[in-house]
C-alpha positions in Angstrom: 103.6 -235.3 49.2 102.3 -239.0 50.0 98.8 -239.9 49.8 98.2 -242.9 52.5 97.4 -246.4 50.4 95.0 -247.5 53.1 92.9 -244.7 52.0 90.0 -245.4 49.2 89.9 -241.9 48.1 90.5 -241.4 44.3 93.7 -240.1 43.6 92.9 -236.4 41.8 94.3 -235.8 38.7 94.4 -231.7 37.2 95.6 -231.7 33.7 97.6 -228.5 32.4 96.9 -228.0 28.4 94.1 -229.6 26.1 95.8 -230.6 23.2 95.7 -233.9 21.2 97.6 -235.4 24.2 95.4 -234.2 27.0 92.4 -235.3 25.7 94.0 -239.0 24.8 95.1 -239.0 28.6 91.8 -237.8 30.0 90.0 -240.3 28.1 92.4 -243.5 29.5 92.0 -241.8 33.3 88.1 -242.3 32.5 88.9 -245.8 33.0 91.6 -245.9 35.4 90.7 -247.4 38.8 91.4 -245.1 41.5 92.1 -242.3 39.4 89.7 -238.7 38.9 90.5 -236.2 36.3 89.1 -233.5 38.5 90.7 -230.4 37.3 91.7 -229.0 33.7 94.1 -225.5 32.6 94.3 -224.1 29.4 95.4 -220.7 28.4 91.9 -219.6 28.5 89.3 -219.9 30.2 86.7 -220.8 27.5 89.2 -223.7 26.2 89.6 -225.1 29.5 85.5 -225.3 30.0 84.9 -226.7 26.4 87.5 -229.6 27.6 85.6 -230.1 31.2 82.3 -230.1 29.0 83.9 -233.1 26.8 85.4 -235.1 29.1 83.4 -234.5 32.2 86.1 -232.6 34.5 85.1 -230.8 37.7 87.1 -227.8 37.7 88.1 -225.6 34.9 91.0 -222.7 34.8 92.1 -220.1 32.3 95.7 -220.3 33.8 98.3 -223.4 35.4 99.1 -220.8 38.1 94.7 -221.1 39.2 94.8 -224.6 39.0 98.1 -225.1 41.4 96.1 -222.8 44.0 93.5 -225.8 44.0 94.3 -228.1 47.4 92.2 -230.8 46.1 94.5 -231.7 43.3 96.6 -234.3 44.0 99.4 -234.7 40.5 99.6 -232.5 37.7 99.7 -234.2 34.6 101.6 -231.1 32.1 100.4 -231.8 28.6 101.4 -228.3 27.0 104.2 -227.6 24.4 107.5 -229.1 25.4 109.3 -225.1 25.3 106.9 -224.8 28.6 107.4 -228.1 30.2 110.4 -226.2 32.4 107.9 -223.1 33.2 105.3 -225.6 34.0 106.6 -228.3 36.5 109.0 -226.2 38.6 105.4 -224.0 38.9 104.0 -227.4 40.1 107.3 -227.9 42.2 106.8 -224.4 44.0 102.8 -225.3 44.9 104.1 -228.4 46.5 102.4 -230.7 43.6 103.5 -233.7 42.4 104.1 -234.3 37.9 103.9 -236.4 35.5 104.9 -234.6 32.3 104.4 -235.9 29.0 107.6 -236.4 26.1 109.1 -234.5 25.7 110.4 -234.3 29.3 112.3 -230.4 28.2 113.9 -229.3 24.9 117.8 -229.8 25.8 119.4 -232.2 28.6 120.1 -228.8 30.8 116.1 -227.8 30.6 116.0 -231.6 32.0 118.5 -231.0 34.8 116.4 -228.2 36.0 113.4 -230.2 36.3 115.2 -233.3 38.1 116.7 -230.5 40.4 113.5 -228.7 41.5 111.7 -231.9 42.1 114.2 -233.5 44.5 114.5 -230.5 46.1 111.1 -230.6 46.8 110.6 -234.0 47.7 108.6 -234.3 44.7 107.4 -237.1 42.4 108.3 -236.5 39.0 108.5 -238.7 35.7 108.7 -238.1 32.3 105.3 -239.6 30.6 107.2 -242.3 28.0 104.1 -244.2 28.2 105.8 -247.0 25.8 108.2 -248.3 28.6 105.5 -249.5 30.4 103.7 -251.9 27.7 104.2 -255.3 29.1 105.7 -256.9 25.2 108.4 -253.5 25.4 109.6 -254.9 29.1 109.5 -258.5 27.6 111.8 -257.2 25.0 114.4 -255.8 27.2 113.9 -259.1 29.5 114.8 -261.6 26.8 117.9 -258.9 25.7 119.1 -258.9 29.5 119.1 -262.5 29.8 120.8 -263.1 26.0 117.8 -265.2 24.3 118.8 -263.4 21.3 122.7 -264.4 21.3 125.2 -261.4 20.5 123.1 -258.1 19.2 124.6 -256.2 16.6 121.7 -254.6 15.0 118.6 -253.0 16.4 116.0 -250.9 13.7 113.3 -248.5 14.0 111.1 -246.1 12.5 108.6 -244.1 12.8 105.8 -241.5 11.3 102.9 -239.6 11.0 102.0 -237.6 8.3 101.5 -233.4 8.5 100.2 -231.5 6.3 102.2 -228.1 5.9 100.3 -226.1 8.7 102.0 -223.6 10.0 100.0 -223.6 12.9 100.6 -226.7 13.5 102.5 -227.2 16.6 104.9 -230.1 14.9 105.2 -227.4 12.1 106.4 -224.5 14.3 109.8 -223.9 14.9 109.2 -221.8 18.0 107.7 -224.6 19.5 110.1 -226.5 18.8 108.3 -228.5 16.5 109.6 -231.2 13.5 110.7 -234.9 13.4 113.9 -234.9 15.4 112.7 -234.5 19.3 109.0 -235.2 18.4 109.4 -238.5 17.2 112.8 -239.5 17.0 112.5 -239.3 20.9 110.8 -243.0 20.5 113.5 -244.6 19.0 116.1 -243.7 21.1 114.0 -243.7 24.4 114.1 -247.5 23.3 117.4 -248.1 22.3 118.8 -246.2 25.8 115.8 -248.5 27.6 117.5 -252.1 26.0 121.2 -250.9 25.8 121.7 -247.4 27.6 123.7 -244.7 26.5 125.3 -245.1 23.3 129.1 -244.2 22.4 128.7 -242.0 19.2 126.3 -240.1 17.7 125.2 -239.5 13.8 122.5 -237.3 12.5 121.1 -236.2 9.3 118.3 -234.5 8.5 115.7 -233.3 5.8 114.3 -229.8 6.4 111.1 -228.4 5.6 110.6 -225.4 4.3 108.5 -223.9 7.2 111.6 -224.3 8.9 111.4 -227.5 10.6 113.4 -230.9 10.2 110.6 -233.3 8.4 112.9 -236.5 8.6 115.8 -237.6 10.6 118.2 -240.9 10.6 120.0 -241.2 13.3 122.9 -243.7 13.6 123.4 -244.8 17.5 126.8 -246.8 17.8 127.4 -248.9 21.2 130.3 -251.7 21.4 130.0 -254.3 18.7 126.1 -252.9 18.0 124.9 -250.5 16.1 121.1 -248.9 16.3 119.6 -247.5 12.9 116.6 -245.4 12.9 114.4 -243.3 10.9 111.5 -240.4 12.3 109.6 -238.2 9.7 106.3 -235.8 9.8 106.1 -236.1 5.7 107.1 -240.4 4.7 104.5 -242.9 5.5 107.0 -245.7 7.6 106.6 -248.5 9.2 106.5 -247.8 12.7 108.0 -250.9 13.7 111.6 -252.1 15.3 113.5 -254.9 14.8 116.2 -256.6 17.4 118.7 -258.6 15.8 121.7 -261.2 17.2 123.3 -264.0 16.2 120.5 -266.6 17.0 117.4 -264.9 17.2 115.6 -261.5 16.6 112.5 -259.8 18.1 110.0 -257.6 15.6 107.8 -255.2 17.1 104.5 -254.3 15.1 102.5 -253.0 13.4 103.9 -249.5 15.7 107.0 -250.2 18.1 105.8 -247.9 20.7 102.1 -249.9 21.0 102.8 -253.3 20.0 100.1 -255.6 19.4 102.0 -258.6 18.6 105.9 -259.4 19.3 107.6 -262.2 17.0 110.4 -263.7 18.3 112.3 -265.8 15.5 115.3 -267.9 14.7 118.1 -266.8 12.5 118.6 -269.2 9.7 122.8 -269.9 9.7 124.3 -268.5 6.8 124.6 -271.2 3.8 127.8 -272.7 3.0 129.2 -271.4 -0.2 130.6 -274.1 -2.3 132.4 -273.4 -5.2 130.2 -273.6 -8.6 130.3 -277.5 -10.2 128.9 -278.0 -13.9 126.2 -279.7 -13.9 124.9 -282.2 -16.8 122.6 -280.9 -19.6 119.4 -282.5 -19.5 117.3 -283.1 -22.8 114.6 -280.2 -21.9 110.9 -281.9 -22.4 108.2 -281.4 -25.0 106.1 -280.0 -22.6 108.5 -277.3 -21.9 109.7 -276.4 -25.2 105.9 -276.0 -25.8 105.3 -273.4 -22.7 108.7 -271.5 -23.7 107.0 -270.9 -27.1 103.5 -269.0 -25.6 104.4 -265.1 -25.4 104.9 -264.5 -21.7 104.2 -268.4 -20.3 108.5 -268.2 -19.7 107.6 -264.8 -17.8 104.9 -265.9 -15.7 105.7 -269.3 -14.8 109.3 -267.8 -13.3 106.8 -265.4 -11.3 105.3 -268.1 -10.0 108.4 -269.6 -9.4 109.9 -267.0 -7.2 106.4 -266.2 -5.4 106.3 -269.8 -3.9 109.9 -269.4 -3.1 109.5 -266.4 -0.6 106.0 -267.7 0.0 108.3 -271.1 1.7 111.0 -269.0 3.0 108.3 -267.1 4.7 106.2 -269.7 6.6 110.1 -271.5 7.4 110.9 -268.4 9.2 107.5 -267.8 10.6 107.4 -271.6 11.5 110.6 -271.2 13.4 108.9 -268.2 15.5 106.9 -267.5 18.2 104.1 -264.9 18.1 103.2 -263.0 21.6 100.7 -261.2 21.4 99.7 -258.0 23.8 97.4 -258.9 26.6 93.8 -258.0 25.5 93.1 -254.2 27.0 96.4 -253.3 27.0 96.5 -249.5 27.8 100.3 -248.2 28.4 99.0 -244.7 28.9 96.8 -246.3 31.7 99.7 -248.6 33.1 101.7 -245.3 33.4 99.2 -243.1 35.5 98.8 -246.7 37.6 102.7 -246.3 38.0 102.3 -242.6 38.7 99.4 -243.1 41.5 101.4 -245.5 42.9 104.5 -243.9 43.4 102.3 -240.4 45.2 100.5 -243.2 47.1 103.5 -244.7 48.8 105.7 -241.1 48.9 108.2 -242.1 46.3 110.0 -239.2 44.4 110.4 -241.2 41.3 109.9 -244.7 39.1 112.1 -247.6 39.4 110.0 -248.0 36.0 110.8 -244.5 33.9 113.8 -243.2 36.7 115.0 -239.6 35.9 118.0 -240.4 35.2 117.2 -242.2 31.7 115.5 -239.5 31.2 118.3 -237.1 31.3 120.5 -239.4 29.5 117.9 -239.4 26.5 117.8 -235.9 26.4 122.0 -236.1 26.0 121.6 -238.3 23.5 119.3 -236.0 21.6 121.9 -232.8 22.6 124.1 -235.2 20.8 122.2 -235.9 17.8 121.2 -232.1 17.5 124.9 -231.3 17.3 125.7 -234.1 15.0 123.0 -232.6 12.5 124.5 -229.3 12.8 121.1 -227.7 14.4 
């Protein structure tokens, strides 16, 4: 399906599920030139009208099968739980619509396959909505790693969170939705590392279970030649969210959250000191003055406080001086960036991204096979 780009019409978006998801994505197409959320699905008919009623949606369905008999909608945007992604877009597939389905893109790599299959057999656009490759300081990153700003890599970092209470009705709590840290989160991560350095050679995984039966924190331990990629997901610790790129001469940190940077800090790596071998040095006659402050209770304590707070306070503002702050441009929307990429693919008849191609897609989901195996689940 193409849609003709000298035509003005809105491109018309139905949405399958109302979760959290859905109603961040209708919200962003609010505000998305070209773009009208004009029909919504949920598994019943009354949720699908209350999210219609919220976000102002045309048409409203108690099943994806009544919204694909629509002809007025253009690309399916499939925000259920990932065990029906499959189900869901080859449904899309077979009523000749084009998807964008969120992370996810399928539980396993095979799942994936399937998906990838059925849309190229159709002619179809598909992409896997990884809304974080298309923020403009993420494709800076991987521009200044292409070109070798940041000398030879050997360490990249990440982590990330959000806390859950134990719900277990909580979809991130459920193990028959496939719920837990591992492919929920830990998806970010190595989405990134395979988007700056492909697919890795080995594989480690470890993880900390719940006892609702779901993995509450994973580390995972990519390994590539002469670079190694460390990273941390969890539904129970408060972490930092952010990422760190590291070579020889410089390294990139991504914050406050990796997958939504605000800022980008691109800094110089101090060279290591030379070590020289320990020389005695003369005894100085120690002062009045400081004999006096080594005899108040604590003065010794406090003034070596003080001491060692100016010295990271200078080691600081020398590493920060040394850096270069980029900071996102202001409106930044990667969500919206991603249904722009999405209309603009079904405008000009393209089966996939050049952006988010199925292929990394595929590969991530290997690399999460992998990690799955590794961690013995």
């Amino acid at each position: 399906m193409s849609v003709s780009p000298s035509t003005q019409q809105p491109i018309r978006w139905g949405i399958v599920g109302t979760g959290w998801m859905a109603e961040r994505f209708a919200v962003t197409l609010s505000t998305t030139p070209e773009a009208q959320l004009y029909a919504v699905a949920s598994r019943t008919l009354e949720r699908a009208e209350s999210f219609a009623r919220r976000r102002g949606v045309s048409k409203a369905y108690g099943s994806c099968e009544a919204l694909l008999e629509d002809d007025s909608v253009d690309i399916v945007y499939v925000a259920t739980p990932v065990t029906r992604h499959r189900e869901d877009c080859l449904a899309c597939f077979g009523a000749g619509k084009p998807v964008l389905c969120e992370k996810p893109f399928a539980v396993t790599a095979a799942e994936a396959r399937d998906i990838v299959d059925a849309s190229r057999q159709a002619s179809l656009f598909c992409m896997e909505a990884m809304w974080m490759r298309f923020h403009p300081l993420l494709q800076q990153t991987r521009e200044l790693v292409r070109i070798g700003a940041l000398g030879d890599i050997g360490l990249i970092q990440a982590e990330i969170s959000t806390r859950k209470r134990p719900d277990p009705h909580d979809r991130a709590m459920r193990p028959d939705l496939e719920g837990g840290a591992l492919l929920d989160l830990g998806i970010y991560p190595i989405s990134l590392s395979h988007y700056l350095f492909g697919r890795p050679d080995d594989v480690v995984a470890r993880l900390k279970m719940h006892p609702l039966g779901v993995d509450e924190t994973a580390s995972l331990v990519l390994s590539y030649p002469n670079l190694i990629g460390t990273f941390t997901a969890s539904i129970g610790a408060g972490l930092s969210g952010k990422a760190a790129i590291i070579g020889s001469t410089r390294r990139i940190d991504l914050g406050p959250s990796f997958i939504n940077p605000p800022w980008m800090l691109v800094s110089e790596i101090p060279e290591a000191p030379v070590r020289q071998s320990a020389v005695p040095q003369a005894v100085h006659a120690e002062s009045r003055a400081r004999k006096i402050i080594r005899s108040i209770p604590y003065a010794r304590t406090v003034n070596d406080l003080i001491s060692t707070w100016r010295s990271e306070l200078d080691a600081r503002l020398k590493v920060e001086a040394k850096g270069r702050f980029t900071h996102a441009p202001p409106g930044t929307n990667a969500i919206r960036l991603e249904a722009e990429e999405a209309m603009r693919c079904v405008r000009e008849g393209r089966t996939e991204s050049k952006i988010m191609p199925l292929s990394d897609t595929v590969d991530v989901l290997e690399t999460m096979d992998r990690a799955r195996s590794a961690a013995r689940i």
